[in-house]
C-alpha positions as semicolon CSV with decimal commas, in nm:
position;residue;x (nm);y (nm);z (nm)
1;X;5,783;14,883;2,453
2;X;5,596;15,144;2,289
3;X;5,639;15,514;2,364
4;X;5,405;15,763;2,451
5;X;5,345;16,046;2,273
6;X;5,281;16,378;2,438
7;X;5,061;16,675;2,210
8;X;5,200;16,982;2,116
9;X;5,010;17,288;2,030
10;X;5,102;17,229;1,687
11;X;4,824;16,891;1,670
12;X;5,154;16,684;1,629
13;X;5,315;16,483;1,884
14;X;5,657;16,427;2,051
15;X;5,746;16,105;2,180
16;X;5,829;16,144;2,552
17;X;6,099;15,942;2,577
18;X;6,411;16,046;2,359
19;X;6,783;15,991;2,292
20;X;6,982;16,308;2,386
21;X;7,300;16,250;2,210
22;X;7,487;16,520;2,326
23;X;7,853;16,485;2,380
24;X;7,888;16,221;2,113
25;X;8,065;16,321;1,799
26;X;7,946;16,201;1,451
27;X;8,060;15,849;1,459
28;X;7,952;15,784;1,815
29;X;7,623;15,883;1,704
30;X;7,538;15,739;1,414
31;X;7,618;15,411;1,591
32;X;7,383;15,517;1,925
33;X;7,110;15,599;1,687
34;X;7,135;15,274;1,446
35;X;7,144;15,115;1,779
36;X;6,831;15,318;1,970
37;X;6,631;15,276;1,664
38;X;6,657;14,909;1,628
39;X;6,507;14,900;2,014
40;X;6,213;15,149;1,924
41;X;6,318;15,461;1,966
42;X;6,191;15,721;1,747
43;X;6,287;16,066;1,913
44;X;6,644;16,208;1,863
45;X;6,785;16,513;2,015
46;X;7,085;16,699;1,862
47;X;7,169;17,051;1,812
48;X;7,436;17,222;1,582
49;X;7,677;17,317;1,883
50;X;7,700;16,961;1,956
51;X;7,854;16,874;1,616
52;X;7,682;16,565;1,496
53;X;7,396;16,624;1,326
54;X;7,528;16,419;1,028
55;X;7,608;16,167;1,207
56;X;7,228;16,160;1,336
57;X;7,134;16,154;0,982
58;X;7,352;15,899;0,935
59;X;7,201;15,673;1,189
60;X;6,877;15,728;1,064
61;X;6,932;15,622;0,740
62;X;7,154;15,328;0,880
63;X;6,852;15,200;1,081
64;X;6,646;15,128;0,753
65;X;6,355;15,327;0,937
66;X;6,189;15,588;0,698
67;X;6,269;15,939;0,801
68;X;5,909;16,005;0,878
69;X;5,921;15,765;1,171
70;X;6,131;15,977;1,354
71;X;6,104;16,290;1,533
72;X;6,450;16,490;1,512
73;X;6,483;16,797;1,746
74;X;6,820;17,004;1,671
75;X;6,900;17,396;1,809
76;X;7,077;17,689;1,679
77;X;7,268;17,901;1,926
78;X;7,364;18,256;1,951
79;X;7,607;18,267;1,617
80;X;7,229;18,214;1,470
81;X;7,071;18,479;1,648
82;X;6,920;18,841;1,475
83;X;6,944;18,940;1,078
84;X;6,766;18,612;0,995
85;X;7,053;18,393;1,018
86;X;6,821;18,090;1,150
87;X;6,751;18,055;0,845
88;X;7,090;18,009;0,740
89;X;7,154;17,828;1,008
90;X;6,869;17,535;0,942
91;X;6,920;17,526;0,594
92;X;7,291;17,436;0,677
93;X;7,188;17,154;0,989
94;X;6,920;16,970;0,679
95;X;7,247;16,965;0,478
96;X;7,446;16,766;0,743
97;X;7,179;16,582;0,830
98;X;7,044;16,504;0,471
99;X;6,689;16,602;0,564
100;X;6,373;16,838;0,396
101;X;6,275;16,906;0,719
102;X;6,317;16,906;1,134
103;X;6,044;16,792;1,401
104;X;6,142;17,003;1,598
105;X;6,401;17,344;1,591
106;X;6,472;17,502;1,909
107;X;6,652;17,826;2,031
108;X;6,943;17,696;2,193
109;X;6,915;17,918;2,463
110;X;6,814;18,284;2,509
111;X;7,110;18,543;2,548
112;X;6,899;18,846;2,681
113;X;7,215;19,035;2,708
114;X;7,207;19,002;2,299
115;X;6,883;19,168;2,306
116;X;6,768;18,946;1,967
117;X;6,556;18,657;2,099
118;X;6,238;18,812;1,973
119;X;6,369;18,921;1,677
120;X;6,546;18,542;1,623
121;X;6,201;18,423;1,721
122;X;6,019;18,568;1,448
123;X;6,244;18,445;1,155
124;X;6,168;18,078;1,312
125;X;5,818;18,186;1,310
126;X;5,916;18,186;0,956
127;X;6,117;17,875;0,933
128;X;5,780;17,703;1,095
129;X;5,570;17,877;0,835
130;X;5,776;17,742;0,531
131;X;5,749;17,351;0,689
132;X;6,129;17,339;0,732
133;X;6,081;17,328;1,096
134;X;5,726;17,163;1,172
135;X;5,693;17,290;1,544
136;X;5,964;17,538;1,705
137;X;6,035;17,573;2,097
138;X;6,301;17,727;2,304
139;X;6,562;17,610;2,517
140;X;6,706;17,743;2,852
141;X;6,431;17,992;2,872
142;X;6,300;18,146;3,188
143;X;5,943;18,255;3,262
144;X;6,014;18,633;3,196
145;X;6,180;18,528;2,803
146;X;5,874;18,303;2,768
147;X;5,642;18,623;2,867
148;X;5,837;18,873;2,591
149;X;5,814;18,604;2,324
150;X;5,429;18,596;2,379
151;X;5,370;18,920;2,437
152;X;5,567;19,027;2,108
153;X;5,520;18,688;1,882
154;X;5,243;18,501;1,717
155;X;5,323;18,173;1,798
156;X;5,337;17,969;2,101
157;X;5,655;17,755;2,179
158;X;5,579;17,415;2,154
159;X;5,872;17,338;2,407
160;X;6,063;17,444;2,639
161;X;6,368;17,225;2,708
162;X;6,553;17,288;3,048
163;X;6,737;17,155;3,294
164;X;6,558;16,934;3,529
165;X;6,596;16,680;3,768
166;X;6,457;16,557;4,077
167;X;6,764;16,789;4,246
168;X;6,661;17,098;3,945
169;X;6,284;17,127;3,941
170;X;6,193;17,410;3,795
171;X;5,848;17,468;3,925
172;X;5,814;17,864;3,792
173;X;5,915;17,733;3,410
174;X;5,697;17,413;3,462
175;X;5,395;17,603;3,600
176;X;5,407;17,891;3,262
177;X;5,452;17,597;3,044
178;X;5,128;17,421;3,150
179;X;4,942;17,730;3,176
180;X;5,012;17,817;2,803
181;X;5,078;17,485;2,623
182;X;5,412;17,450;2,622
183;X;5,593;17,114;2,681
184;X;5,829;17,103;2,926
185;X;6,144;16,879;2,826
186;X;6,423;16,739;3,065
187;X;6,758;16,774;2,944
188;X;7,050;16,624;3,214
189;X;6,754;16,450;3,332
190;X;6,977;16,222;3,532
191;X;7,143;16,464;3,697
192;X;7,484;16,471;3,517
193;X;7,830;16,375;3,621
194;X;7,887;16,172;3,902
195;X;7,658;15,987;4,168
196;X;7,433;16,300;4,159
197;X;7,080;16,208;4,187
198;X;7,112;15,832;4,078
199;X;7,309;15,817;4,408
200;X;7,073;15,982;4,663
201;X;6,984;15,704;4,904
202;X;6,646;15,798;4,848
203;X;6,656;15,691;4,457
204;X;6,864;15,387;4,555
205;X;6,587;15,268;4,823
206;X;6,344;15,343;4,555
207;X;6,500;15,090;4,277
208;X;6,582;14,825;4,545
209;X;6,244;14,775;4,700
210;X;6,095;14,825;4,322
211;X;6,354;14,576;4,152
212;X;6,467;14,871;3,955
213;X;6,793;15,060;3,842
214;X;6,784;15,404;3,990
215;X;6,797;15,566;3,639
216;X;6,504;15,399;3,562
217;X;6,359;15,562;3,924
218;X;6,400;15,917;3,808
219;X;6,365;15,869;3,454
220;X;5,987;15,750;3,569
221;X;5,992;16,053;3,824
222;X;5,995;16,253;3,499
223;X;5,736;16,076;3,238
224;X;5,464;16,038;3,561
225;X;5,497;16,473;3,578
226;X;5,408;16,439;3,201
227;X;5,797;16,607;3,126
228;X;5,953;16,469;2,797
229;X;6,280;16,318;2,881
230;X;6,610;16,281;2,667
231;X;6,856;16,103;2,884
232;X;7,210;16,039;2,668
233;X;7,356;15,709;2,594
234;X;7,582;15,519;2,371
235;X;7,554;15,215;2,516
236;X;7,287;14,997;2,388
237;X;7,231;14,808;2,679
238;X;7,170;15,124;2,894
239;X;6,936;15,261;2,594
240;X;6,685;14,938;2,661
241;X;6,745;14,978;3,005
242;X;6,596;15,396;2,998
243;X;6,307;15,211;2,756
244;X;6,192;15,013;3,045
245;X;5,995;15,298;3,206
246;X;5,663;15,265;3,129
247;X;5,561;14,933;3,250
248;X;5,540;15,085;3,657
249;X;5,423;15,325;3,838
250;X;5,588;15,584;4,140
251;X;5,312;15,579;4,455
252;X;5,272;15,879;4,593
253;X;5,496;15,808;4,895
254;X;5,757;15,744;4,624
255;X;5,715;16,078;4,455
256;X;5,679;16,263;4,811
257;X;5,989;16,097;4,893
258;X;6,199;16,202;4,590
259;X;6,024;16,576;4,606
260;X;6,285;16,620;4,955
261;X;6,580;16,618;4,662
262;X;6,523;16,936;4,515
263;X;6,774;17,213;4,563
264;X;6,507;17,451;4,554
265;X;6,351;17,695;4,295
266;X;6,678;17,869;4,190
267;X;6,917;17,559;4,187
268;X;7,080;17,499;3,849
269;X;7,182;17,682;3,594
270;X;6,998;17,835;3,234
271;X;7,233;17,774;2,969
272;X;7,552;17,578;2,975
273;X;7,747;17,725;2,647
274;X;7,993;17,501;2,783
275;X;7,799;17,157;2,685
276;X;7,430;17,123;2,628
């Protein structure tokens, strides 16, 4: 199954379905990405906070797959933020990973309190610049961080990776991001622990009448939006499973249907310094 790719502003692309890999330490990964490469996948999320970035790198090389195949996202969180310690920061993540380069270097998440976001933003402006990160996005951010970054920056996130799900929908950070060429990119796309969303009888309907698991259900409900999605997995058979997306299509009774799960525009939360 071949992935699409969605465009950045930067003329690359990002492949819209990913592997988050996020709780997995380094030997968990390196297995889940030997494992998602070998059934096509190319896009791998990680971030220094979750503690396996060598163990990406690991999997990568494992897989036999050239490094430029893949697109690598990782994130540096507030210990990175102000006095140009990004750059610090991403020199150290290409050293765990054993990479030149990332696809992909977001701000893990923004920490207005801090007061440094802009400033942080500029030394990835930087980082961009140099080729050490080839596109640079945001995580966590809401519309009014997105509006000080582009009022007081040059450059355009590429992304913006948030929280979203068919219960989290984020219309406000969805709506700024198409207006202004951001990508909008699900992380806990599934809805996280528990039943959640995968058991709402409306998703479970869904995959019965369409001979369909109901991850597959909202991982579609995602990619049809044109959102880039990273669900997690170490388990291969699952990984195949979230591949199996792009061969059918949500009507629009489907989507109305699922569109009665959201909590509404403030449900969720903006960072979890907790996890992701």
């Amino acid at each position: 199954m071949t992935i699409p790719n969605v465009p950045l502003n930067t003329g690359a692309g990002i492949p819209q379905l990913g592997l988050g890999t996020w709780p997995l330490d380094d030997a968990e990964v390196a297995d889940a990405v030997e494992a998602a490469a070998a059934l096509g996948y190319r896009h791998i999320d990680t971030a220094t906070r979750y503690g396996n970035e060598a163990g990406v790198g690991e999997g990568i090389r494992r897989s036999g797959i050239p490094r430029e195949e893949f697109f690598v996202t990782t994130k540096l969180d507030g210990e990175f933020q102000g006095d140009d310690r990004a750059i610090g920061g991403l020199e150290a993540a290409l050293d765990r990973m054993g990479f030149d380069y990332v696809d992909l270097l977001l701000m893990h998440w923004p920490l207005p309190q801090r007061g440094l976001y802009v400033d942080t933003w500029r030394t990835f402006e930087r980082l961009h610049a140099d080729g050490r990160a080839r596109a640079i996005g945001v995580s966590n951010f809401r519309v009014e961080h997105l509006e000080t970054l582009l009022a007081q920056t040059e450059v355009v996130p590429a992304v913006n990776q948030i929280q979203l799900n068919p219960h989290i929908t984020r219309p406000a950070q969805r709506a700024y991001g198409a207006e202004h060429g951001i990508v909008t990119e699900s992380w806990s796309p599934l809805g996280g622990q528990g039943a959640g969303v995968l058991g709402e009888r409306v998703v479970v309907e869904l995959a019965e009448r369409l001979g369909r698991t109901p991850a597959q259900v909202v991982l579609r409900w995602h990619v049809q939006q044109g959102l880039v999605v990273i669900p997690k997995s170490a388990s291969p058979e699952r990984m195949r499973d979230n591949l199996a997306i792009f061969d059918f299509t949500l009507d629009d009774a489907a989507l109305a249907s699922l569109a009665t799960l959201s909590h509404g525009p403030d449900a969720g939360v903006d960072s979890n310094t907790a996890g992701h």
